[in-house]
C-alpha positions in Angstrom: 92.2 121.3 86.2 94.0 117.9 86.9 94.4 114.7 84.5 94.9 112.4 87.1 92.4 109.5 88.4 91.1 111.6 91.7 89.2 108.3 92.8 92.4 106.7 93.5 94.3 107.7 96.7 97.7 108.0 95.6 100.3 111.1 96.7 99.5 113.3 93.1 95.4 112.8 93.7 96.2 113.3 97.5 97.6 116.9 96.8 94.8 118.0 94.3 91.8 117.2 96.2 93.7 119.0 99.3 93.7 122.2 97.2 90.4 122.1 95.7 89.5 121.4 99.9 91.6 124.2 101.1 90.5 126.6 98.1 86.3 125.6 98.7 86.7 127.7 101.9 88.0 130.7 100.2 85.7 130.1 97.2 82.0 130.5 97.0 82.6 127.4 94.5 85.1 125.2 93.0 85.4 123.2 89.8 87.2 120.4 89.2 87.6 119.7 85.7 89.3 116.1 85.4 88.7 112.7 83.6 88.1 110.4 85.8 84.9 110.8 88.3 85.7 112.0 91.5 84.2 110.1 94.7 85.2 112.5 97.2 84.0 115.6 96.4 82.3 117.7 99.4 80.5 121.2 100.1 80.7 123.4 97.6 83.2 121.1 94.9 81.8 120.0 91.5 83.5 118.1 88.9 82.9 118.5 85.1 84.0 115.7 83.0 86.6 116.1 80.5 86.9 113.5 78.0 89.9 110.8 78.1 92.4 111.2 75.5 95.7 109.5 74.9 98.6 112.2 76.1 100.4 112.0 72.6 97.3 114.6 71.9 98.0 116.9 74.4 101.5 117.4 73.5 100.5 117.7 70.3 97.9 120.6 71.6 100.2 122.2 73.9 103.2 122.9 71.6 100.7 123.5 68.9 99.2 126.4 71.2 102.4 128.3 71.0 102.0 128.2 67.0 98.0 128.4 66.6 95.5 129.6 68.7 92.7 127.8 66.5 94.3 124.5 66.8 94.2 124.9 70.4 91.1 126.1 70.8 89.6 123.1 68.9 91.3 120.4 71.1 90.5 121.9 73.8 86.7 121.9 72.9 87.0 118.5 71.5 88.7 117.7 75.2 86.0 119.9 77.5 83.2 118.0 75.3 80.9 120.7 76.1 79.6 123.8 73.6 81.2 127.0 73.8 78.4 128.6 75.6 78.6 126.5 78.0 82.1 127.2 78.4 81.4 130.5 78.2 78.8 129.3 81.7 81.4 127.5 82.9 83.9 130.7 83.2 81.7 133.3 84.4 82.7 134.8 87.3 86.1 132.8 87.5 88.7 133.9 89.6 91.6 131.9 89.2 92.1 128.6 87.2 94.8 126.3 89.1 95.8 123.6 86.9 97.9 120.6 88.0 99.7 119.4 85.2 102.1 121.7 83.4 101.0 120.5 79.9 97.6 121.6 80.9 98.0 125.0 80.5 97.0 124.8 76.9 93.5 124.4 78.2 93.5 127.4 80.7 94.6 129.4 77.6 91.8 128.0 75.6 89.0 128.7 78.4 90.6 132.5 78.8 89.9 132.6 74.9 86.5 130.9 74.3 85.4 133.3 77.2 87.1 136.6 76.6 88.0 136.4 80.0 91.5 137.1 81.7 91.5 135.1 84.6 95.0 134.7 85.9 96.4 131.2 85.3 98.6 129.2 88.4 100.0 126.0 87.8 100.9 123.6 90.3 104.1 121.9 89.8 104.5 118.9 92.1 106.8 117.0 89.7 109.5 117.7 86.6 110.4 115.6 83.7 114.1 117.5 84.2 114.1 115.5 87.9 113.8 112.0 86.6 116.1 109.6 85.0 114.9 108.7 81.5 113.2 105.4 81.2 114.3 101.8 80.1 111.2 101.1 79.0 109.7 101.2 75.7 109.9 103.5 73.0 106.7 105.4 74.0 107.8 106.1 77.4 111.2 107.3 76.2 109.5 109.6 73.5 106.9 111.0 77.1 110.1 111.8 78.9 111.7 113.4 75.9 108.3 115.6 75.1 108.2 116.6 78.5 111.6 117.7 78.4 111.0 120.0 75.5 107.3 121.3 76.8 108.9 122.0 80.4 111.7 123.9 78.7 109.3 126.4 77.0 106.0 125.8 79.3 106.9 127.3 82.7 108.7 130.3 80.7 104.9 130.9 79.2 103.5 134.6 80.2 100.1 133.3 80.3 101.4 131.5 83.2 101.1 134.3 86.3 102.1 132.1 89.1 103.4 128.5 90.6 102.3 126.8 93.3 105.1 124.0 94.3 105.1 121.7 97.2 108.7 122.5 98.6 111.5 125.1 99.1 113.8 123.3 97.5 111.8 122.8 94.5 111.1 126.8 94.4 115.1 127.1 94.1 115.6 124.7 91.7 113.0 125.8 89.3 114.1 129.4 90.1 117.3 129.4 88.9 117.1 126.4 86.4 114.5 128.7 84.5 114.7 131.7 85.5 111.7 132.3 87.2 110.8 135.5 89.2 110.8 133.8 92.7 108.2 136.4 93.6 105.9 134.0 91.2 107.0 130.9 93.3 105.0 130.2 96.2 104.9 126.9 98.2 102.1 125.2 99.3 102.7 121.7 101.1 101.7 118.7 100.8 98.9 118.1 103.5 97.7 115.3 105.8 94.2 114.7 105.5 92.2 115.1 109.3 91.0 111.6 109.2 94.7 110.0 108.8 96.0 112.8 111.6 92.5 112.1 114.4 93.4 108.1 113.2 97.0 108.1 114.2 95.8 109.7 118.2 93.1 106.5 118.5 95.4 103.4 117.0 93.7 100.3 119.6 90.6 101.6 117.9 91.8 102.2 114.6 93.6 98.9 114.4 90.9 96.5 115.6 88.9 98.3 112.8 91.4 97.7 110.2 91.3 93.5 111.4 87.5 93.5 111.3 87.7 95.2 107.4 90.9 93.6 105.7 90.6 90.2 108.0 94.1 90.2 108.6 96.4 89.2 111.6 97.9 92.5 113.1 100.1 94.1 114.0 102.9 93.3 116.4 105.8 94.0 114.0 108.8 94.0 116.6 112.0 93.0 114.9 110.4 94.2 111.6 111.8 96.6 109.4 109.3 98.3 107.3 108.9 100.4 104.3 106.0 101.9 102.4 105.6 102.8 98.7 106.4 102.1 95.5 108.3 99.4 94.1 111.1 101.3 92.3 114.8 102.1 92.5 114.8 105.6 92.5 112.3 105.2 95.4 115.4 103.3 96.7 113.3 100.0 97.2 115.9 97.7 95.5 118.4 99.7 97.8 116.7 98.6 100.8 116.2 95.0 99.8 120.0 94.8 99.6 120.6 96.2 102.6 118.4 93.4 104.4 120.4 90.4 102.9 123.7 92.2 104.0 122.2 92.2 107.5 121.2 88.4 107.0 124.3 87.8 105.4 125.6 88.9 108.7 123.4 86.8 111.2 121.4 89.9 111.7 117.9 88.5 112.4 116.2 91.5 111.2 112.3 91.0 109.1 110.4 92.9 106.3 107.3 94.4 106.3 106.3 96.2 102.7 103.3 98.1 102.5 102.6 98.4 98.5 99.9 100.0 96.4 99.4 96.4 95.0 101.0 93.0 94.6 101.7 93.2 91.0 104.8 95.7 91.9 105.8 92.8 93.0 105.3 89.5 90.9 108.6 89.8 89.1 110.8 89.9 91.8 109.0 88.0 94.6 111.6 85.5 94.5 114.4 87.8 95.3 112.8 89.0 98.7 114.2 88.1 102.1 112.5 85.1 103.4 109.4 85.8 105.9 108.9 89.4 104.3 105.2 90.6 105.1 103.0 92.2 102.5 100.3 94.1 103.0 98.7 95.7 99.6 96.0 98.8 99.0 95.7 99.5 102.3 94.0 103.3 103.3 96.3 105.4 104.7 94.7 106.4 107.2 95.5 102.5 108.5 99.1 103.0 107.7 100.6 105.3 110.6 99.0 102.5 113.1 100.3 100.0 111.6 103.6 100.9 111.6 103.4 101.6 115.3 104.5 98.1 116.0 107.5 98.3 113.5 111.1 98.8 115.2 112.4 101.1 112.3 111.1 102.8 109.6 113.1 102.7 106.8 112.7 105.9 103.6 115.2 104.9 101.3 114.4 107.6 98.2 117.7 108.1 96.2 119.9 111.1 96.0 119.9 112.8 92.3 116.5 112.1 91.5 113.4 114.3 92.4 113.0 113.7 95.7 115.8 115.9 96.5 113.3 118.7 95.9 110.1 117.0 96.3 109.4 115.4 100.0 107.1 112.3 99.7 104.1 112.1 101.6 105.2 108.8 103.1 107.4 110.5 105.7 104.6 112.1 107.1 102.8 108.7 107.5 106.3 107.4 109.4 106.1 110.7 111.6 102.6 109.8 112.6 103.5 106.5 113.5 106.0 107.8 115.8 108.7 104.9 115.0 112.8 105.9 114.3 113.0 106.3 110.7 116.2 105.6 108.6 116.4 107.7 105.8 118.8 108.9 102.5 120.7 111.8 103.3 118.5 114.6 101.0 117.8 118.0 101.4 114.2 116.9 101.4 114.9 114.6 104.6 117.2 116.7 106.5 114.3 119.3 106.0 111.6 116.9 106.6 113.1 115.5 109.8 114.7 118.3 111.9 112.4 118.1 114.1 111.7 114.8 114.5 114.2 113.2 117.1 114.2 110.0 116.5 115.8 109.9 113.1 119.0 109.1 111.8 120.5 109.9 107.9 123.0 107.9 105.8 125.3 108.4 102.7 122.5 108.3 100.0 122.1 105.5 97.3 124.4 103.5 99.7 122.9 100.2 101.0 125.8 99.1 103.5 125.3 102.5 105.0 121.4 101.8 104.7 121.9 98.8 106.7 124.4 100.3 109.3 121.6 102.7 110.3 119.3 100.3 110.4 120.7 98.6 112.8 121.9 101.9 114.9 118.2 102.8 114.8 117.3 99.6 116.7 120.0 99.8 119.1 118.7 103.6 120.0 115.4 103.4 120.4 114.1 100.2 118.8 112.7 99.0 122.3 111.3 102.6 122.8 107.5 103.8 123.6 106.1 105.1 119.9 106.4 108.8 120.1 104.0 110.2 117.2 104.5 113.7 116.0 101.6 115.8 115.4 102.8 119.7 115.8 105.2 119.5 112.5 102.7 117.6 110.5 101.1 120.2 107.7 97.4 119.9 107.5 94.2 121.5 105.4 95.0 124.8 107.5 98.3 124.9 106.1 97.4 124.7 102.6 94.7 127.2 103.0 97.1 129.9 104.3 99.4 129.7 101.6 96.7 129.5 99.1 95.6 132.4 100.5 99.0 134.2 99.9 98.8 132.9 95.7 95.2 134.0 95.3 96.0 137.6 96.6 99.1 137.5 94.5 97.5 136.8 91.3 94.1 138.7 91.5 95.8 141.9 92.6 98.1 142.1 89.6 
């Protein structure tokens, strides 16, 4: 079960449709129950269509589960949109139901219910309200982050709940001792790299002068540039590492930008305040990005200290790894992870941008004028994700 828009190639979507890929070969079948249409199902995947509702309801649904076991059982039909004997269909022979949003359980109880089944319940948790800085936004967002607070609080201490699936170690501590979880419940299963990005990343001439033909764009001899991909935010340290730049200008070091962002709009507001000559290329498939980073002299993963990614590792250091390129990174126990064995690497004082910039410029000065030297043996693929799921699935269908 997943919420999210799985026709969209973002890191949440990304980590899904790697289960449901992984789990399909250990499955005669596998359902993905989600409401937005899903273009890249394969083999033995099916999606069933749940219908769109604002989340306000599902809070509403989730807490109320706790309280009434009618209540939920009516959202949740109103939310699956189908009869209950089709439900009932739907469950038959079930042997796990992995859901992928916390708040979701509610509906895993519901199904359990409707079909007087016990199948045992995992829930992937790949992200924590308790790991973010509450917004500055408007009231609504503030009043999310405060809900998801409270639900996370009582949600992963549910017994209906028999098992989590996280993406890290570090996030199996923290949630572990932050809520007292039996760590024999706790299993990781990583974030993968799809095949195509990996088999992309060992062919870049041909992979590149396919990426010119599609986006008819001038690429991609970065040298001198500094790049960074993802999202324009501070606590993915993006504001950090336009500072760090202008102190490097500021000091007659001729040093250039390349952003690659989901889409220009990150960008409209502050467009003014970016280095002059910065490049930016929008939307572009991943499986382009690793290559096109090749020709970068540093790679630059600026994700702050004290938010989530000290426990959660973003997928974009994976892309940076492929593209074989020194990468200049926060000191977090996700990077120093991450990056072990990755040579060409070097970590800095977190949320810092001086020390940002001073390992930029060490970076070049090492091995800025270096042959790209990819890394493909600590990269964790499909296989990867199967062996652990492997591991959960025995776990929770032996109890």
């Amino acid at each position: 079960m997943a919420p999210f828009n799985l026709a969209v190639k973002d890191g949440t979507s990304i980590r899904v449709l790697n289960i449901a890929r992984a789990a399909s070969e250990l499955f005669d079948e596998v359902l993905i129950l989600s409401h937005y249409f899903n273009t890249y199902l394969v083999k033995n995947i099916f999606h069933v269509k749940l219908r769109a509702v604002p989340a306000r309801y599902h809070y509403i649904s989730a807490f109320g589960s706790f309280v009434s076991s009618q209540l939920n059982l009516r959202f949740a039909q109103y939310v699956l949109g189908i009869d209950l004997s089709d439900v009932r269909r739907l469950m038959r022979g079930a042997d796990v139901i992995h859901v992928h949003w916390l708040l979701f359980t509610y509906l895993a109880k519901a199904l359990n219910t409707i079909s007087s089944g016990r199948t045992p319940i995992i829930v992937d948790l790949h992200g924590l309200f308790k790991l973010q800085n509450l917004p500055k936004g408007s009231l609504r967002d503030v009043l999310v982050h405060v809900l998801g607070l409270l639900y996370e609080h009582v949600g992963i201490r549910d017994k209906a709940i028999r098992a989590f699936t996280v993406p890290s170690v570090g996030l199996k501590w923290f949630i572990e001792t932050t809520y007292k979880v039996d760590p024999d419940k706790v299993f990781v299963v990583p974030d993968a790299v799809e095949w195509d990005v990996i088999n992309a990343a060992k062919q870049c001439d041909n992979i590149l002068m396919e990426f010119v033909e599609k986006m008819k764009v001038i690429c991609c001899n970065f040298h001198g540039y500094v790049a960074y991909v993802g999202s324009v935010s501070s606590y993915h340290g993006f504001f950090d590492l336009i500072r760090a730049i202008k102190l490097l200008r500021d000091h007659a070091v001729n040093i250039k930008l390349l952003l690659i962002v989901p889409g220009r709009k990150q960008l409209a507001s502050i467009r003014e305040e970016l280095p002059e000559g910065t490049v930016i290329l929008e939307s572009i498939p991943r499986k382009y990005v690793p290559c096109i980073l090749r020709g970068a002299s540093a790679l630059v993963l600026p994700h702050r200290a004290g938010t989530q990614f000290d426990y959660i590792p973003s997928n974009k250091i994976y892309d940076y790894m492929l593209a074989g390129r020194p990468i200049v990174a926060y000191r977090t126990i996700t990077a120093l992870e991450t990056l072990k064995k990755y040579p060409m690497h070097i970590l800095v004082k977190p949320n810092d941008p001086k020390s940002l910039a001073d390992g930029i410029v060490k970076a070049i000065e090492l091995w800025g004028n270096t042959n790209p030297s990819p890394e493909f043996n600590s990269i964790p693929t499909l296989n990867d994700v199967k062996e652990a799921l492997i591991k959960v699935y025995n776990y929770v269908m032996n109890r």
